[in-house]
DRENZA-646293 format. One line per field, with one value per residue (C-alpha): residue in three letters; x, y, z. Coordinates in nm, 2 decimals. Example, Ala and Ser with C-alpha at 12.3 -4.5 7.8 and 13.67 -1.06 7.14 Angstrom:
% DRENZA-646293
type c(ALA/SER) .
x c(1.23/1.37) .
y c(-0.45/-0.11) .
z c(0.78/0.71) .
END
This chain:
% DRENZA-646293
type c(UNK/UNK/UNK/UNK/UNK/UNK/UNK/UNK/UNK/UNK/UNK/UNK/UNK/UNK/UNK/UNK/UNK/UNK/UNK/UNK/UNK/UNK/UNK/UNK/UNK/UNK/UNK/UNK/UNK/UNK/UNK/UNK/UNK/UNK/UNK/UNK/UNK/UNK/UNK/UNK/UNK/UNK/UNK/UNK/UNK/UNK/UNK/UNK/UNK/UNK/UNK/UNK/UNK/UNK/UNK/UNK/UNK/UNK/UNK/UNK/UNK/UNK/UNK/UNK/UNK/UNK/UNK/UNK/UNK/UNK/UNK/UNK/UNK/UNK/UNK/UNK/UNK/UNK/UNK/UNK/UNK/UNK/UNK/UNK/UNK/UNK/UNK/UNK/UNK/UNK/UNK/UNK/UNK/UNK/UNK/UNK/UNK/UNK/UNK/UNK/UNK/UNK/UNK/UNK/UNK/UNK/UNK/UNK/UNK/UNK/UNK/UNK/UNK/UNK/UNK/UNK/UNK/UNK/UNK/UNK/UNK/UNK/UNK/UNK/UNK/UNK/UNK/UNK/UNK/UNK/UNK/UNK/UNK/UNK/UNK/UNK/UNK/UNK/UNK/UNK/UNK/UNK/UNK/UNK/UNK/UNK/UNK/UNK/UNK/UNK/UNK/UNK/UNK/UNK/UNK/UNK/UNK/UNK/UNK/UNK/UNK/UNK/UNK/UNK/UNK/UNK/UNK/UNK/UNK/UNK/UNK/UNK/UNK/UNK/UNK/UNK/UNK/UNK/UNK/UNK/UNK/UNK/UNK/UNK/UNK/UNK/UNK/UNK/UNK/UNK/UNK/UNK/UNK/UNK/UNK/UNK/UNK/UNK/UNK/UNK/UNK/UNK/UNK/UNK/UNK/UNK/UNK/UNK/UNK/UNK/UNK/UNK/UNK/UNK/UNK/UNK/UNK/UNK/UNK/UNK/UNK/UNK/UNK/UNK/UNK/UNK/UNK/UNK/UNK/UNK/UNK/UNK/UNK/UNK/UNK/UNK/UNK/UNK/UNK/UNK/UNK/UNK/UNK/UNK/UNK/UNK/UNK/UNK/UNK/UNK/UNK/UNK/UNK/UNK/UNK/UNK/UNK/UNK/UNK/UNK/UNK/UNK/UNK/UNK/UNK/UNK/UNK/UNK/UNK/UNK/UNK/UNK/UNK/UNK/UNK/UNK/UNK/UNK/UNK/UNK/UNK/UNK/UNK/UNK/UNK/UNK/UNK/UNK/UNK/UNK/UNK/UNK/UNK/UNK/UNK/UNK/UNK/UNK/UNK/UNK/UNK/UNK/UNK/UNK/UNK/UNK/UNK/UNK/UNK/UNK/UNK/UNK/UNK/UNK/UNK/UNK/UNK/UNK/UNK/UNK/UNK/UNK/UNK/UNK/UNK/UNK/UNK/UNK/UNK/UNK/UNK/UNK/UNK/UNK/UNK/UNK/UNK/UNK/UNK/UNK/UNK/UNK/UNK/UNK/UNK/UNK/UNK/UNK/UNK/UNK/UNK/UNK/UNK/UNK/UNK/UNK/UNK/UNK/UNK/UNK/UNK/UNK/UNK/UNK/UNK/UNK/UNK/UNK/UNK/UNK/UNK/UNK/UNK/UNK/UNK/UNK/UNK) .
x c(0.32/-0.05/-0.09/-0.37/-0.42/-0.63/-0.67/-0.91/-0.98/-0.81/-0.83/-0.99/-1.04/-0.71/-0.45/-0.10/-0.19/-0.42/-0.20/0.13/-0.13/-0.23/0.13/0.28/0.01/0.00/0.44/0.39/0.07/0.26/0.59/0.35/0.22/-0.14/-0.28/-0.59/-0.67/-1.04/-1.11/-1.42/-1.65/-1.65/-1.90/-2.21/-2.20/-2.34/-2.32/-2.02/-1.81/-1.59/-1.30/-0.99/-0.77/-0.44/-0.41/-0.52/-0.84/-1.04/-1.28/-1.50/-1.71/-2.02/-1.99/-2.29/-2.10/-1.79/-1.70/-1.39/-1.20/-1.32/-1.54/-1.76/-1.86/-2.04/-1.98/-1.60/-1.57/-1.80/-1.59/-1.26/-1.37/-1.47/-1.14/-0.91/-1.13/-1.11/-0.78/-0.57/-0.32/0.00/0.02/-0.18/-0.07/-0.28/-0.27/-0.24/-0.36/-0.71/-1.01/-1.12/-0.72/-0.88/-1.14/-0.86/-0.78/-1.13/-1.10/-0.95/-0.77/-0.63/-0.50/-0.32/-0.12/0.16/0.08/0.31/0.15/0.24/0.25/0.18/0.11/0.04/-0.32/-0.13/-0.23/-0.22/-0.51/-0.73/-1.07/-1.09/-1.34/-1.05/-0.81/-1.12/-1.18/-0.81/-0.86/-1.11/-0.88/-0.51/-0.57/-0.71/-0.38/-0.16/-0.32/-0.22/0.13/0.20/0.07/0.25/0.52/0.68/0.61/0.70/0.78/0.82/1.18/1.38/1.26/0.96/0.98/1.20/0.93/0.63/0.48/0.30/0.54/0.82/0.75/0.78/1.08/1.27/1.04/1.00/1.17/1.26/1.10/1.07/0.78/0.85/0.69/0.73/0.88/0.57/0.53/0.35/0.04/-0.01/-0.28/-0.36/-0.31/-0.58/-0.60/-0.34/-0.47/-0.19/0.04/0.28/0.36/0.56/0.38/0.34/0.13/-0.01/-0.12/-0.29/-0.61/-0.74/-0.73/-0.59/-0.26/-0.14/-0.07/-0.28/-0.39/-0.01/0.07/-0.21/-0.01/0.28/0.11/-0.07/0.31/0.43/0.36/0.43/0.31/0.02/-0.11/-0.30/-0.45/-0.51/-0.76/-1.06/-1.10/-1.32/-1.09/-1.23/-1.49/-1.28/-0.96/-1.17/-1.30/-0.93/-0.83/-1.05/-1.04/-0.64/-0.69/-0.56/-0.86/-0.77/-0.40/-0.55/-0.76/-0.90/-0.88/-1.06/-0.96/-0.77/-0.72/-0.35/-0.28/-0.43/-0.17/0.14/0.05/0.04/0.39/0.51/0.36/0.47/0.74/0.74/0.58/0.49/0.38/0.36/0.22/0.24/0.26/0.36/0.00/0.25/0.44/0.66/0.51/0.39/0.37/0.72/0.88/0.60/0.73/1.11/1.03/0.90/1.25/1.03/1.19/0.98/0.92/0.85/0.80/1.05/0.84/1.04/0.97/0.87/0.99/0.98/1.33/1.44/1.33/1.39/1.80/1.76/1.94/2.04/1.70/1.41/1.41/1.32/1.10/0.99/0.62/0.34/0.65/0.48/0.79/1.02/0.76/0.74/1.19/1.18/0.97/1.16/1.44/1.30/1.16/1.56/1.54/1.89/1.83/1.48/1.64/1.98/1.73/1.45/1.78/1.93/1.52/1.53/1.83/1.73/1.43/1.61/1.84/1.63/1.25/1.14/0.87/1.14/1.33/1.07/0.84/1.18/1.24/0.87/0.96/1.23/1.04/0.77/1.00/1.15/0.79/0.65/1.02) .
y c(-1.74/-1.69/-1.63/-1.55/-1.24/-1.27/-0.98/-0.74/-0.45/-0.29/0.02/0.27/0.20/0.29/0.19/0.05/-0.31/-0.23/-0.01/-0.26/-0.57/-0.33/-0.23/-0.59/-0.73/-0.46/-0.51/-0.86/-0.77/-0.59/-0.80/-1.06/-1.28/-1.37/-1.18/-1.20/-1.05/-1.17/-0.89/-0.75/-0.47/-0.18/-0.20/-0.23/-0.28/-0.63/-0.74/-0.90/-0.76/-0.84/-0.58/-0.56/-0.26/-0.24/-0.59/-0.69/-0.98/-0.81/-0.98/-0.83/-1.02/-0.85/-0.70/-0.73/-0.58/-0.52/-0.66/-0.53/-0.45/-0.78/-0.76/-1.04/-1.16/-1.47/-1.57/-1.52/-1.91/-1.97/-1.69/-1.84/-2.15/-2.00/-1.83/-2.10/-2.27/-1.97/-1.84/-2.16/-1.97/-2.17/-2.01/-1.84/-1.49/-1.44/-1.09/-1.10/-1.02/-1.12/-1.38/-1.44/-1.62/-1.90/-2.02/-2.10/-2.41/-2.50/-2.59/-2.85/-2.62/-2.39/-2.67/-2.85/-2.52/-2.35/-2.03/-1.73/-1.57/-1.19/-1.09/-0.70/-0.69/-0.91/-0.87/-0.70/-0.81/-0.49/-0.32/-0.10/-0.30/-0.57/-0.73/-0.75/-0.88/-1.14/-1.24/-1.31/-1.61/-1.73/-1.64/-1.78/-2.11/-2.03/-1.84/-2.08/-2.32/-2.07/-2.04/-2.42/-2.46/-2.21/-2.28/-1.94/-1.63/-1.23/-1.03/-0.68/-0.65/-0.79/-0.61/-0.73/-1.08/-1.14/-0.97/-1.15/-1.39/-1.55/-1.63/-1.76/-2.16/-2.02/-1.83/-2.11/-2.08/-1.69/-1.45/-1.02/-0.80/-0.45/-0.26/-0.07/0.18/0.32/0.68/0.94/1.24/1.56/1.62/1.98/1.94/2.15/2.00/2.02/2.37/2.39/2.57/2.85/2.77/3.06/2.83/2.51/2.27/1.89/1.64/1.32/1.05/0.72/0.56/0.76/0.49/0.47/0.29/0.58/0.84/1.12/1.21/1.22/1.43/1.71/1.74/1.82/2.06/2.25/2.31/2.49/2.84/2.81/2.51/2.36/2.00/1.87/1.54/1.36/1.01/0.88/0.64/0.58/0.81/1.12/1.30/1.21/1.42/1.68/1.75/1.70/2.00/2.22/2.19/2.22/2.55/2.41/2.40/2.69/2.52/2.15/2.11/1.75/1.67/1.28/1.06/1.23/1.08/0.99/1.35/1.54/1.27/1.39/1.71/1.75/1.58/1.83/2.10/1.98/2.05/1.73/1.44/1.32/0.91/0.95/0.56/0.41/-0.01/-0.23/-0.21/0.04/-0.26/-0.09/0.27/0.29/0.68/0.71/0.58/0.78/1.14/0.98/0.97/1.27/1.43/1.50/1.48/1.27/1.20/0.90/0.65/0.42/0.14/-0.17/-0.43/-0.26/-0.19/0.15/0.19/0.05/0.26/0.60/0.58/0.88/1.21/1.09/1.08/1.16/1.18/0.89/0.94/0.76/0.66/0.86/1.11/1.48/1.61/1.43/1.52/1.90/1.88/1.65/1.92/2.23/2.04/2.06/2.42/2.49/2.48/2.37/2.03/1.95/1.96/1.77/1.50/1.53/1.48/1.18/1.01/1.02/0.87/0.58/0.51/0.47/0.21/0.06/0.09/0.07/-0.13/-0.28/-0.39/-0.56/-0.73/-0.90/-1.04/-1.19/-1.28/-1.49/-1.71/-1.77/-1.89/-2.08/-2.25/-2.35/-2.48) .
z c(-1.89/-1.82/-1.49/-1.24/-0.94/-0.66/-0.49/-0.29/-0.50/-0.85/-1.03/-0.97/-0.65/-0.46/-0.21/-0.21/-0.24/-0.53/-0.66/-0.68/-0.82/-1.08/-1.19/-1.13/-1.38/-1.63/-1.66/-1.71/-1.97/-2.18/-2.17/-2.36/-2.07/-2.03/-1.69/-1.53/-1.25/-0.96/-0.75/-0.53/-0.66/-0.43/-0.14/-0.23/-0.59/-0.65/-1.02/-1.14/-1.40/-1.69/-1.85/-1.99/-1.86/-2.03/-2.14/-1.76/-1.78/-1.49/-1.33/-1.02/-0.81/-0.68/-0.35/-0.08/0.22/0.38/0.76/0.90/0.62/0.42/0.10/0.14/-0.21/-0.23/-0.61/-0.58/-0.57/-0.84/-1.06/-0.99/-1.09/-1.41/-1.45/-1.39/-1.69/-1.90/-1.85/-1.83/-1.55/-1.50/-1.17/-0.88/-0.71/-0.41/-0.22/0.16/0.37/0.19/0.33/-0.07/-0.14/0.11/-0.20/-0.35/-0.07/-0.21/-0.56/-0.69/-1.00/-0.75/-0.58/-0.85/-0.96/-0.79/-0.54/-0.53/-0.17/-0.18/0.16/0.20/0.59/0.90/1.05/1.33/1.69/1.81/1.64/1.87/1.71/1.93/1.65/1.47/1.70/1.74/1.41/1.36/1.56/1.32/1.04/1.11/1.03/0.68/0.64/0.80/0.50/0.22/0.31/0.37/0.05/-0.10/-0.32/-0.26/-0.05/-0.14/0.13/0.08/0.32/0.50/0.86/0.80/0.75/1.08/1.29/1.09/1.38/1.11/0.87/1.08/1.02/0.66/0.63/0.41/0.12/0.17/-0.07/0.00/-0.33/-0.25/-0.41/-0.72/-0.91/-1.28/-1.34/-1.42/-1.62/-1.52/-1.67/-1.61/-1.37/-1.06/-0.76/-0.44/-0.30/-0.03/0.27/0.30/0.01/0.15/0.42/0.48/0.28/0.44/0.27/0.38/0.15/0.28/0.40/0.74/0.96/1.32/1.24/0.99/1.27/1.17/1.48/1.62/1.31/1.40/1.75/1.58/1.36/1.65/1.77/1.45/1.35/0.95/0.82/0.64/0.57/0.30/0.34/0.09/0.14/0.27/0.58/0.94/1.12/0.90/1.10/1.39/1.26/1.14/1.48/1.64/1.39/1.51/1.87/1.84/1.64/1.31/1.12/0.88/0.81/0.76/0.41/0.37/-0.04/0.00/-0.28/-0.57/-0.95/-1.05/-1.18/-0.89/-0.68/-0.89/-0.88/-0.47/-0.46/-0.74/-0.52/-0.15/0.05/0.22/0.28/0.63/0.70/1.11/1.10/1.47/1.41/1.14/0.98/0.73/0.61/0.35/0.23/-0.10/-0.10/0.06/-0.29/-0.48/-0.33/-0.37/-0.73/-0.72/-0.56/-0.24/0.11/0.38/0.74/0.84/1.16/1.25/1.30/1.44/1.23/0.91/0.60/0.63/0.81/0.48/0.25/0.41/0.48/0.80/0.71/0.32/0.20/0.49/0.84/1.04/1.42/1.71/1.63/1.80/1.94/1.82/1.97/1.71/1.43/1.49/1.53/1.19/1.05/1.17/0.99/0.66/0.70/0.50/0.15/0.10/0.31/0.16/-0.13/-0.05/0.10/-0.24/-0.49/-0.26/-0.23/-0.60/-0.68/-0.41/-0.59/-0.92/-0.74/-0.54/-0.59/-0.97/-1.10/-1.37/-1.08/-0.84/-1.17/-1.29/-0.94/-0.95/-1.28/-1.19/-0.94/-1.18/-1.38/-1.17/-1.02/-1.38/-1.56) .
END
C-alpha cells in the first residue's frame, strides 16, 4: 500500500505523538509499503525539506512560528498537493490533534481518498490557557469536518473514547489500538547524572507543561527524605519548576537533563528506580513513557486520570501504582511503596510482561494494518 502521514513534527524532534508516527511508518516501511510522511520544521526553521529516514518519504514544511502549541506553516498546502502527486498514497493518516490535517478538507486529492484520523488527545476544555480554551472555538468545526469525513478513527483505549466529548457523534466508525513500541537493546551509554544516585531514584520523562503534574510531583518530593528525581524534557513550565525546587529545599535532589538522545533515554530507565507520570487531566491521553519504562522492567506511578488511558495501561499493585491526580499525599505513600526492592521488582517483572502482551509495536501496526486493508479492498 502506499500510504501518506500528516502529522506535526518527526524525528528528531520528540514526543509521544511523534514518536508513535515515526515507529507506525517505519513498520509499515520496512514490511514493503510505500510511506511518506508531511510534517512541520521545528520553530523557526523556514525552508522546506526533503529526506528519507529508514525507508520513511519525509517531507518538512518550513516553519515561521508557533501559536499555542500550532506550527503555522504556510506552504503545508502547497507541499501536500505535491505529495499526493508524487507519492500516489492510497490512503491519508492524519495525527490529531493537529490544525495542518484541516488542508486536507481543502484539496480535492485528499478529498477523494480515504482518511484514517489517529486521535491521540482531545484539546481538553480544561486547560489553564484561556487562549486556548478560546481558540478551540475557532477550531472544533474544522475537526468536527475531519472526523465526518473520516472513514475510520484510532483511538488509543477504550476509557478514552467514552469520555471524548468530541468524538461521541463518531463512536460507530471509531476503532480501540493501543500504542506500541518495539523491544530495545542497551547501548552502553551513560545515562544523565542523577543528583544523589545513593538515593531512591524517580525519573520523570515528558514535555514540562502544566497538565503533566510536575509541580504536584515536587510536593511529594519535598516530603521524602531519600529520594532523587531526574527530569528528563523541555517545556514553558521550566523556569517555573526550577524556582519551585528551590524554594521547597529540593534543589540539590532535582537535576533538570532537557531533551536527551534515544540512548541517554534507555539509559535513565536502565538506571531508575521508578518512574513517576503525576499528570492531572486527560491532556496524558495514554502514556507513551509508561510502556517505555514497562519494557524496560521499570515499576511506575501514575495518575488515575478518569477518562484516560492511563488506568489501562498501569493494572494498580500488578505492574505500578495508580494515585489520585494532584494528591502529593498519595504520591509521597506510592513512593514509600516502592522504596522495597522486592516490590519494585515484583511490579518491573509484571510491567514487562504487560507490555509484551499488550503494548508492542508488532501488535498495534498490524491492527492499523487491518483497517487499511480493509478501507482500500
Amino acid at each position: 500500500m502506499r500510504i501518506l502521514h500528516i502529522g506535526k513534527y518527526y524525528a528528531p524532534q520528540r514526543g509521544g505523538i511523534e514518536r508513535h508516527l515515526q515507529d507506525l511508518a517505519e513498520w509499515f516501511a520496512r514490511n514493503g509499503h510505500s510511506v511518506g510522511a508531511l510534517v512541520h520544521q521545528s520553530h523557526g526553521v523556514w525552508r522546506t525539506t526533503r529526506e528519507t529516514i529508514n525507508g520513511v518519504a519525509v517531507r518538512r514544511a518550513g516553519c515561521l512560528a508557533t501559536m499555542l502549541y500550532a506550527p503555522i506553516s504556510p506552504s503545508l498546502p502547497w507541499l501536500l498537493h505535491k505529495a499526493l502527486g508524487e507519492l500516489r498514497p492510497e490512503l491519508l493518516h492524519l495525527h490529531l490533534p493537529n490544525p495542518s490535517c484541516f488542508a486536507a478538507l481543502l484539496s480535492p486529492r485528499a478529498r477523494a481518498l480515504p482518511w484514517v484520523v489517529h486521535w491521540h488527545a482531545d484539546v481538553s476544555p480544561d486547560m489553564p490557557d484561556w487562549r486556548v480554551r478560546a481558540a478551540y472555538r475557532l477550531y472544533r468545526p474544522f475537526e468536527q469536518a475531519v472526523l465526518a469525513r473520516a472513514a475510520a478513527i484510532v483511538v488509543t483505549s477504550r476509557a478514552y473514547l467514552d469520555a471524548s466529548e468530541a468524538l461521541i457523534r463518531w463512536k460507530k466508525k471509531a476503532v480501540v489500538v493501543g500504542l506500541g513500541i518495539d523491544e530495545q537493546s542497551q547501548t552502553g551509554c551513560d545515562p544523565p547524572a542523577w543528583p544523589n544516585p545513593a538515593s531512591l531514584r524517580l525519573l520523570a520523562v515528558g514535555r514540562l507543561s502544566h497538565y503533566k503534574g510536575h509541580a504536584v510531583l515536587f510536593e511529594a518530593l519535598a516530603r521524602l527524605d531519600d529520594a532523587s528525581l531526574l527530569v528528563i524534557g523541555e517545556g514553558e513550565e521550566k523556569s517555573r519548576l526550577q524556582e519551585q525546587a528551590e524554594r521547597l529545599g529540593i534543589g540539590d535532589r532535582v537535576s533538570f537533563a532537557g531533551e536527551v538522545d534515544d540512548a541517554g533515554l534507555l539509559a535513565a530507565y536502565a538506571s531508575a528506580d521508578a518512574l513517576v507520570l503525576p499528570s492531572l487531566d486527560r491532556s496524558e491521553a495514554f502514556g507513551i513513557v509508561l510502556i517505555e519504562a514497562m519494557r524496560a522492567g521499570l515499576p511506575v506511578i501514575a495518575s488515575d486520570i478518569p477518562g484516560s488511558g492511563v488506568g489501562h495501561v498501569v493494572v494498580d499493585g500488578v505492574t505500578g501504582l495508580l494515585v489520585t491526580p494532584g494528591a502529593a499525599d498519595e504520591l509521597v505513600a506510592a513512593i514509600n511503596q516502592i522504596d522495597d526492592p522486592a516490590n519494585r521488582a515484583r511490579l518491573g517483572s509484571a510491567g514487562r510482561q504487560r507490555w509484551q502482551d499488550q503494548f508492542t509495536l508488532q501488535q498495534s501496526a498490524q491492527s492499523i494494518e487491518r483497517i487499511y486493508r480493509d478501507l482500500t479492498a
